[in-house]
C-alpha positions in Angstrom: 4.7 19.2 9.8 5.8 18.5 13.5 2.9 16.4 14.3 3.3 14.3 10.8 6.7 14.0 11.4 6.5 12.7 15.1 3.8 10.8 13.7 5.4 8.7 11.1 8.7 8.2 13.2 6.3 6.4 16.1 6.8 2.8 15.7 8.6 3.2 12.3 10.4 0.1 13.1 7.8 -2.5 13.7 10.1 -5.5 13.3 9.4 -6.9 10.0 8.9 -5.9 6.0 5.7 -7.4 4.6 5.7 -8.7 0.5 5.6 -5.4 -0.9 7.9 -3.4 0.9 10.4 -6.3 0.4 9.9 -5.7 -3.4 11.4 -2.2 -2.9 13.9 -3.4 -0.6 15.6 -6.1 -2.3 15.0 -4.6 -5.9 16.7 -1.3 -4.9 19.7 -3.2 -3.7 20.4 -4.1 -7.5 22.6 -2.6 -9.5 21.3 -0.1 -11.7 21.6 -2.4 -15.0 19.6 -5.3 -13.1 17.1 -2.7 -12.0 16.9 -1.0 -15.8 16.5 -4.9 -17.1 13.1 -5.5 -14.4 11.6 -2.4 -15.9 11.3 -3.6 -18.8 10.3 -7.1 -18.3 7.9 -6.4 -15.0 7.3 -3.4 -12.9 8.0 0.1 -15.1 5.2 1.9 -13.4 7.4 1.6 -9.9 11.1 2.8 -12.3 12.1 6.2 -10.8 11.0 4.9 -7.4 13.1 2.1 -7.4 16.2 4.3 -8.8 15.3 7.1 -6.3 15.9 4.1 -3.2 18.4 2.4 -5.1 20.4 5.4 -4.0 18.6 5.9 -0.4 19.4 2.5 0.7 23.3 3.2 -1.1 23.4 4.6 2.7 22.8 2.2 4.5 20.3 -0.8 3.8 17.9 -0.8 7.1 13.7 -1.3 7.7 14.1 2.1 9.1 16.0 3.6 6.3 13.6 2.0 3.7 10.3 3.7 5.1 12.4 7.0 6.0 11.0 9.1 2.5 7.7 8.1 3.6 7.7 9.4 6.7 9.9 12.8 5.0 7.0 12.9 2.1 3.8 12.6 4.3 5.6 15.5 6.8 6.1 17.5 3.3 2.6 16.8 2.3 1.0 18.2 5.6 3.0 21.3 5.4 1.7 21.6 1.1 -1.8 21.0 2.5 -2.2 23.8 5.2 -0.3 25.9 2.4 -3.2 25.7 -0.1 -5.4 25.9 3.3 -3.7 29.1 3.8 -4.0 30.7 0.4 -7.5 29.2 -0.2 -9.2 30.2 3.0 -6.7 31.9 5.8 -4.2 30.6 8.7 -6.6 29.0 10.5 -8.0 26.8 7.9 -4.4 26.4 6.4 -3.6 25.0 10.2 -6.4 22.9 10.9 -6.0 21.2 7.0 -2.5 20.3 7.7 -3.2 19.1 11.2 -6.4 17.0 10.4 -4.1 15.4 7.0 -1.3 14.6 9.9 -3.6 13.2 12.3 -5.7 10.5 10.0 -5.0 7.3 10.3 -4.7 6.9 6.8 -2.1 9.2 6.0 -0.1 7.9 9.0 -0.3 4.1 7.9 1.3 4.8 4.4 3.5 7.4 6.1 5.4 3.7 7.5 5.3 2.0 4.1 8.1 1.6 2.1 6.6 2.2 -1.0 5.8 5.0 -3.4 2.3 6.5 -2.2 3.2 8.8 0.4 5.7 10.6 -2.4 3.1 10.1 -5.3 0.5 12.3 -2.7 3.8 15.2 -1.8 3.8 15.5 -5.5 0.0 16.6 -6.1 0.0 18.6 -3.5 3.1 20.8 -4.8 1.4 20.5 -8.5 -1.8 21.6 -6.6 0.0 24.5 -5.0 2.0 25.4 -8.2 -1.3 25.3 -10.3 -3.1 28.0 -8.2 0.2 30.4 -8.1 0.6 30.0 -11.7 -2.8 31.0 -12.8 -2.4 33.8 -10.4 0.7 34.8 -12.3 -0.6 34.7 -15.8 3.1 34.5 -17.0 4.6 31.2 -19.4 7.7 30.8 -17.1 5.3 29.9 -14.7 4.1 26.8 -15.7 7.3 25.4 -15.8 7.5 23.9 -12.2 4.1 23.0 -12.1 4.6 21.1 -15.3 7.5 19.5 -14.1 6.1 18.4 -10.6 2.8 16.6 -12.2 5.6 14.7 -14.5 7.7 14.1 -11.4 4.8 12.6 -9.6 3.1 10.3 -12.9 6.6 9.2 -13.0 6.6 8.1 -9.9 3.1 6.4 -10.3 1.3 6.4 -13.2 -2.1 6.7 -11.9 -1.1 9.9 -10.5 -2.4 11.2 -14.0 -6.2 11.3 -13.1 -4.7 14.4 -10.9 -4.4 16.3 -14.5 -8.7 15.6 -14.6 -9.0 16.9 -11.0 -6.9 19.9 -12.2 -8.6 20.9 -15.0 -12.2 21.1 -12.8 -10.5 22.9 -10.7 -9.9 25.9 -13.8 -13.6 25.4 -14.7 -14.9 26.2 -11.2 -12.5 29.0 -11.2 -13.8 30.5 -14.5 -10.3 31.4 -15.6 -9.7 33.3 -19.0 -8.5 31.3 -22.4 -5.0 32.4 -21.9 -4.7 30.4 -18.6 -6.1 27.2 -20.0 -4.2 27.0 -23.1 -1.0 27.7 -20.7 -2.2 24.2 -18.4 -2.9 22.7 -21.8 0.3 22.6 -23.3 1.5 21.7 -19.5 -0.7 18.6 -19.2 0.3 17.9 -23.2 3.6 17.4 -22.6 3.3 15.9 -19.2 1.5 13.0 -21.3 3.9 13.1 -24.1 6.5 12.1 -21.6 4.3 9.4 -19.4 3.4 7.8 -23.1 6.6 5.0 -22.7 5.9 3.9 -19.6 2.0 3.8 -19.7 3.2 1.7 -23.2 5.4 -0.8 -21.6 3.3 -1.2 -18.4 0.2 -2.1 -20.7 2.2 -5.0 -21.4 2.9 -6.0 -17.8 -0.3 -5.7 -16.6 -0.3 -8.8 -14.8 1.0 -6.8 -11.9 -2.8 -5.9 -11.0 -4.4 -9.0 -12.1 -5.2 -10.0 -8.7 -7.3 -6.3 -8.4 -11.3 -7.1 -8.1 -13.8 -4.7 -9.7 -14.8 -2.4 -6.9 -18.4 -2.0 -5.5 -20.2 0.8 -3.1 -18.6 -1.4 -0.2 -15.4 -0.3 -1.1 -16.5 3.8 -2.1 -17.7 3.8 1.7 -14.4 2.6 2.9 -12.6 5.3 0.8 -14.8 7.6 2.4 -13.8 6.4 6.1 -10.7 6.3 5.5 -10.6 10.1 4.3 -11.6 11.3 7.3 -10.0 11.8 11.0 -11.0 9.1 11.8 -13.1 5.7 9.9 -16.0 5.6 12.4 -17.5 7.5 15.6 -17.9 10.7 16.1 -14.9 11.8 13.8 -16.5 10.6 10.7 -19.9 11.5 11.7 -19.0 14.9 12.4 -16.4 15.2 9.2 -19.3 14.4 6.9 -21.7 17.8 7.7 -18.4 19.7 8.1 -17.4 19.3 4.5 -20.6 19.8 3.6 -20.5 23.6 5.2 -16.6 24.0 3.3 -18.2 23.5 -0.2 -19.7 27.2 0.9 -15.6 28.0 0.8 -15.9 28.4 -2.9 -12.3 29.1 -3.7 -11.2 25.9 -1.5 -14.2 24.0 -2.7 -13.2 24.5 -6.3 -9.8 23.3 -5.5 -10.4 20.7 -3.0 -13.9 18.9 -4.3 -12.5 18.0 -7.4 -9.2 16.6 -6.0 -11.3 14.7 -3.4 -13.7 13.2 -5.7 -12.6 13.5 -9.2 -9.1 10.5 -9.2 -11.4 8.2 -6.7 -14.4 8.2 -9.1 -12.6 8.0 -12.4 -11.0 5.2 -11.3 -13.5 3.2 -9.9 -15.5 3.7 -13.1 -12.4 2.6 -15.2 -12.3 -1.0 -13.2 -15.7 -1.8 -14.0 -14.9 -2.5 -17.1 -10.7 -3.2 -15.8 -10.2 -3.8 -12.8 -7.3 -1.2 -11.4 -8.9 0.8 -8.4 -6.9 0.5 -5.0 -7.4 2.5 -1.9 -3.0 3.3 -2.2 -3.5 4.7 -5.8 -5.6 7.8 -5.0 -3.5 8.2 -1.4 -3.3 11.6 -2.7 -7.5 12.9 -2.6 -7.0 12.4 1.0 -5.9 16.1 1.3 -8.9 17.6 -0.3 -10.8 15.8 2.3 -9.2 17.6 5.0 -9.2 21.2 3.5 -13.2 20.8 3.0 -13.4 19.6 6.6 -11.3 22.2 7.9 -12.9 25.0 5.9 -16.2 23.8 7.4 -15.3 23.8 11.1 -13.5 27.6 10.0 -17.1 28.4 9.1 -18.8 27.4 12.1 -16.3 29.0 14.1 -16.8 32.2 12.6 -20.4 31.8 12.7 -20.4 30.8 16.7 -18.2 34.0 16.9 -21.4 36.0 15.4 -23.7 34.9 18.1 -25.3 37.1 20.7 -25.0 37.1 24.4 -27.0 39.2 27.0 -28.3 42.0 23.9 -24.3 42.2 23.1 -22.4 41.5 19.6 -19.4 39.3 20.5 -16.8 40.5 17.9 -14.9 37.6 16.2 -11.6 39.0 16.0 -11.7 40.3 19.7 -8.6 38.6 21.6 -11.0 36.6 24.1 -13.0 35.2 20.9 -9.6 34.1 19.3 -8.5 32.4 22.3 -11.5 30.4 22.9 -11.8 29.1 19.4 -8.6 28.2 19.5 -8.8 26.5 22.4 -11.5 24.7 21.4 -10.2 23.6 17.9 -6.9 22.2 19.6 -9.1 20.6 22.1 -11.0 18.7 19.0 -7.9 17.8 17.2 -6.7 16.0 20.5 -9.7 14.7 21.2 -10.0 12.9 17.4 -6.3 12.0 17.7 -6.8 10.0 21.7 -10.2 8.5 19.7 -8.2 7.0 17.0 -5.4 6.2 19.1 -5.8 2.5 19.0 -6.2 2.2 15.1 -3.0 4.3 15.1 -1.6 1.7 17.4 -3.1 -0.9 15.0 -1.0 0.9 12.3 2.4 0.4 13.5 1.8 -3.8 14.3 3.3 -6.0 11.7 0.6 -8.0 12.6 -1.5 -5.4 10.8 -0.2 -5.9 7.3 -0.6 -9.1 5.0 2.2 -10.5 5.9 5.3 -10.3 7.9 8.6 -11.8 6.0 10.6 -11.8 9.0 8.8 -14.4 11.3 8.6 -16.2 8.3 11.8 -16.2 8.0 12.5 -17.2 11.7 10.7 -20.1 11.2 11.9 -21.0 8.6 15.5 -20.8 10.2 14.2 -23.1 13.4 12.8 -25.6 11.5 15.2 -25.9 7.6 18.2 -27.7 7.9 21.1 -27.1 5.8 20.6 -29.2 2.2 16.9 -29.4 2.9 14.7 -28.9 -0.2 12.2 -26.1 0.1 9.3 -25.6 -2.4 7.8 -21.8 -2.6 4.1 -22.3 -3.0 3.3 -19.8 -4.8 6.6 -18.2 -6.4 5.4 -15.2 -4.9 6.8 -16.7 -1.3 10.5 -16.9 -2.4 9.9 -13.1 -1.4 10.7 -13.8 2.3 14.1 -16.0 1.3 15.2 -12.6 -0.5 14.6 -10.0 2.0 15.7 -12.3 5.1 17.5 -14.7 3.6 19.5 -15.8 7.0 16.3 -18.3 7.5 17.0 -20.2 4.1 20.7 -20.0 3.8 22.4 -23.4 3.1 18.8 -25.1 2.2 18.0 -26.0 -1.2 15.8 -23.9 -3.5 14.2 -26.9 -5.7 12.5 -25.4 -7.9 14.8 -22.4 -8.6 16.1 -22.1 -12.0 17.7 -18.5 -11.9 17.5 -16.1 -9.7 16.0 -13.0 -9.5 18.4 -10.4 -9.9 19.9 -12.1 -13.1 16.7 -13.2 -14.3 15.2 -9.6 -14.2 12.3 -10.8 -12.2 10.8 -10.0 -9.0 11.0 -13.4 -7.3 13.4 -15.5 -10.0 13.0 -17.7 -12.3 11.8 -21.2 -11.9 12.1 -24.7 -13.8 9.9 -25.7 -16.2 6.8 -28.3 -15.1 8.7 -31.4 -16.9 12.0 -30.6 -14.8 10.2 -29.9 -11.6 8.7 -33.1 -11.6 12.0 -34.4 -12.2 13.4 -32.5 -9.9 10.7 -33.6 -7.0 11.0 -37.3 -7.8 14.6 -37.3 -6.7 14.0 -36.1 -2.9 11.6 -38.2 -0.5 10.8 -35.2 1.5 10.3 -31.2 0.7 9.5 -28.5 3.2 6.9 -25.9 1.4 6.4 -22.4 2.2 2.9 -21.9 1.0 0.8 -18.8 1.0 -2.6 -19.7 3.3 -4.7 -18.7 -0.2 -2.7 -21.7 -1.7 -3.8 -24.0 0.9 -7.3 -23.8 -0.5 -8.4 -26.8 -2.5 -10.5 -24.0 -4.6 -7.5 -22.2 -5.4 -7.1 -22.9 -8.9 -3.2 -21.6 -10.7 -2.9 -20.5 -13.7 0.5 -20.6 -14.0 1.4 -24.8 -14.9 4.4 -24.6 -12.7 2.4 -23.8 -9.6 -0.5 -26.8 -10.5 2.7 -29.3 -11.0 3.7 -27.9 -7.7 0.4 -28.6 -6.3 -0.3 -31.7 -8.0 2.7 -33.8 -7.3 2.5 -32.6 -3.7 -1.1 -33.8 -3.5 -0.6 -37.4 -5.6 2.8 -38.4 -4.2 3.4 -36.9 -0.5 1.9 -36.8 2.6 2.3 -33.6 5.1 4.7 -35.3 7.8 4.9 -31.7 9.9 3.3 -28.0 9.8 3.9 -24.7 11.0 2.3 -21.3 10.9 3.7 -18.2 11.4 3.9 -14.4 9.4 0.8 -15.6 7.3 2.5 -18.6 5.7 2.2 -22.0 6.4 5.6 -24.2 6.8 5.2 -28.1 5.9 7.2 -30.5 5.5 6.1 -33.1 3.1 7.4 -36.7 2.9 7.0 -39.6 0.2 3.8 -41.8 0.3 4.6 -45.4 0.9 1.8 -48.0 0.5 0.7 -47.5 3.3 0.2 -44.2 3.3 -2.4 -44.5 0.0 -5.5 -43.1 0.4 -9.1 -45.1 0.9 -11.1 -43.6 -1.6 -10.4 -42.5 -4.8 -10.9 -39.1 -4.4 -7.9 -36.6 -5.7 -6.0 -35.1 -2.6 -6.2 -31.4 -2.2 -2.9 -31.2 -0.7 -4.8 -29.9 2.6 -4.4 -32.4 5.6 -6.9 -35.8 5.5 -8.5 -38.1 7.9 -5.2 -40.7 6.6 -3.1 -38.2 7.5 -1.5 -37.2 10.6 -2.1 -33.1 10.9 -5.0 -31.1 10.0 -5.1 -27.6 9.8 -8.7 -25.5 11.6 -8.3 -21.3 11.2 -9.0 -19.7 14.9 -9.2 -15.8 15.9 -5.7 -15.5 15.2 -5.3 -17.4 11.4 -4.0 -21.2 11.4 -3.2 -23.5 13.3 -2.2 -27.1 13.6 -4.3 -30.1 15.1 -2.8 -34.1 15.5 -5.3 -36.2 14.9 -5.4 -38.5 17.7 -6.7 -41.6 16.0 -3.5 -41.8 13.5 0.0 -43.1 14.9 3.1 -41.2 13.5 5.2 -43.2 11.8 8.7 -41.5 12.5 10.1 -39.9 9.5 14.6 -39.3 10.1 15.3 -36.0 9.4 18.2 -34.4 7.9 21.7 -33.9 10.2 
């Protein structure tokens, strides 16, 4: 719990929120009746989370503060893990389990996240740990806690369920009597009586995930690597044949196998058909990867410890033994943690994440005026104007119709296409803050707001001026004048033309901007 700890606190401020974590940021800020209103309209699967930080950040509303539970949940979850390595197998497994779960790079990236995963995985590891000390029980009253952790924890995310699946494998490989299954039974009964309402609403809001893709064996193998110590090398090569040699652990391997394989795969199978598999949702198998791996290197301790030297029996639990093994298995764990060091490092850039809302917003605030229009290309952008919203203060929103909070949205509420083309025809310049996906001509919107967006930006404006910074692009787009019509009659794309006086090219580090030398500027006034 030490290491995970000092772990997550490494770099926990990295100078920036990316899209999601500003979803939990600004939404928790809300008053509870604003919050109650967006569970019902938009995100219910994320409720108790958001009313669990709507109180953390009552503290004091910081980055730091925001990823803080995390970082306390991951540290909880290594401690759980080398508990049920403990129980399961001995110290020494129980150890190395919760060492290898603090050390993997997974594990320490949504350690840092401001979201729900790290406490969705704390959760199934105390249900896990509860399960195996209530069957040993045999009593009613102890069903109780585990029963109320596993509803905790689907409360907290939904998909947590599938834990119920790995749960009940786990009593079949155990071969427990009736008695204990029809105790879990009426557990897992009412644990899905009570997820019923919010797997009901959510159903209805499951445009949350419609940008998930149906996953393929490319993205199995990347689950895999990311299970392990560490995604490639000699830690993954050597994690593989060790959990091979735990599944001879039977009472770990009937606890750990099915959590490590059983959420993952049911999931994946689901989104063939719907797509809702994510590496984050099943954050929580991770554990049962490092229990099998540190029951296997246990194993091959104990059987190096067997082996004969000179016609004499070394004795395993002979002091000089002990202390060479565990020299030896600190020795590894440093080694694995130095090896991974730099995708650790990785980790804690915001340069790592899909976006980074504050440089947007810095750019934003070195570039907008005050009264300049601005145009959030998608909706989805406005995200940066409400976690940082220093950069936009004083400009114009003009397509903003209400705003989130009242509206019970994530991102507000905007005009409808008829007044947003009114709205655009009164201004002869707009600055957009466009996501790079929307800056391809392929990129085709459902939504009629963002083709009006696109399509009056595209027939009646030219891009005067561009920026790139915190995976947006900044533009600023001024009226077409005759001259500024172009030769042939093929439909703009919005991107930059030959006519026009900036292109954009994508180098090693995203976008950037090129002036096209064979075009004069024609100067454009800008706002006081």
């Amino acid at each position: 719990m030490a290491v995970m700890l000092a772990i997550g606190l490494w770099g926990l401020d990295r100078g920036g929120m990316w899209g999601d974590e500003s979803v939990t940021f600004q939404v928790a800020q809300r008053t509870v009746p604003q919050i109650w209103r967006l569970l019902h309209d938009v995100d219910a699967v994320h409720g108790l989370y958001y009313l669990f930080m709507h109180a953390v950040l009552a503290v004091h509303p910081g980055e730091v503060v925001l990823r803080l539970p995390s970082v306390c949940a991951a540290t909880a979850t290594a401690g759980l893990v080398a508990a049920l390595g403990v129980r399961l197998a001995g110290p020494r497994v129980g150890l190395g389990a919760g060492l290898l779960y603090a050390i993997t790079p997974m594990t320490g990236h949504y350690a840092q996240e401001g979201r729900s995963y790290a406490l969705v995985a704390a959760g199934v590891a105390g249900a896990t740990l509860l399960l195996l000390r209530a069957v040993e029980a045999a009593t009613a009253r102890a069903w109780w806690p585990y029963g109320t952790v596993v509803a905790l924890t689907c409360l907290l995310h939904e998909l947590a369920v599938l834990v119920l699946c790995a749960h009940a494998m786990t009593l079949a490989l155990l071969r427990v009597p009736r008695a204990v299954w029809t105790a879990w039974g009426r557990a897992a009964g009412v644990v899905g009586l009570l997820l019923l309402p919010l797997a009901w609403v959510s159903q209805g809001q499951s445009q949350q995930v419609a940008w998930l893709v149906t996953p393929g064996w490319d993205r199995a193998e990347r689950l895999l690597r990311n299970f392990c110590p560490g995604p490639a090398g000699v830690a993954f090569r050597a994690s593989l044949p060790l959990m091979a040699v735990g599944l001879r652990t039977r009472r770990l391997a009937a606890v750990a196998l099915p959590l490590l394989l059983a959420p993952p795969v049911i999931l994946m199978t689901v989104s063939q058909a719907r797509p809702l598999f994510h590496d984050r949702y099943v954050l929580y198998s991770l554990a049962g990867a490092s229990l099998l791996v540190a029951a296997g290197a246990g194993r091959v301790a104990a059987a190096l410890g067997r082996l004969r030297f000179d016609g004499r029996r070394v004795r395993v639990g002979g002091r000089q033994v002990r202390v060479v093994l565990g020299i030896t298995g600190v020795l590894a764990l440093t080694a694995t943690f130095i090896h991974q060091l730099p995708v650790h490092r990785q980790h804690r850039s915001a340069a790592h994440r899909p976006d980074n809302l504050a440089v947007v917003s810095a750019l934003a605030l070195s570039q907008l005026r005050p009264g300049d229009p601005v145009l959030f290309v998608p909706s989805v952008g406005r995200l940066a104007a409400l976690a940082y919203p220093k950069g936009f203060r004083q400009v114009r929103d003009i397509a903003l119709r209400e705003s989130a909070p009242r509206s019970g949205t994530l991102w507000g509420r905007e005009a409808t296409p008829a007044e947003l083309r009114h709205r655009l025809a009164s201004v002869d310049r707009v600055w957009t803050v466009a996501e790079a996906y929307a800056l391809d001509p392929r990129w085709s919107p459902r939504d009629p707001v963002e083709r009006v967006k696109r399509a009056v930006l595209a027939e009646e404006f030219t891009v005067r001026e561009e920026h790139a910074g915190g995976g947006v692009v900044l533009r600023l787009h001024v009226r077409r004048t005759p001259a500024d019509a172009p030769a042939s009659d093929e439909p703009s794309t919005g991107v930059a033309t030959a006519g026009e006086p900036f292109a954009m090219r994508r180098d090693s580090s995203g976008f950037r901007v090129e002036r096209r030398p064979s075009v004069v500027d024609r100067a454009v006034p800008r706002a006081p």
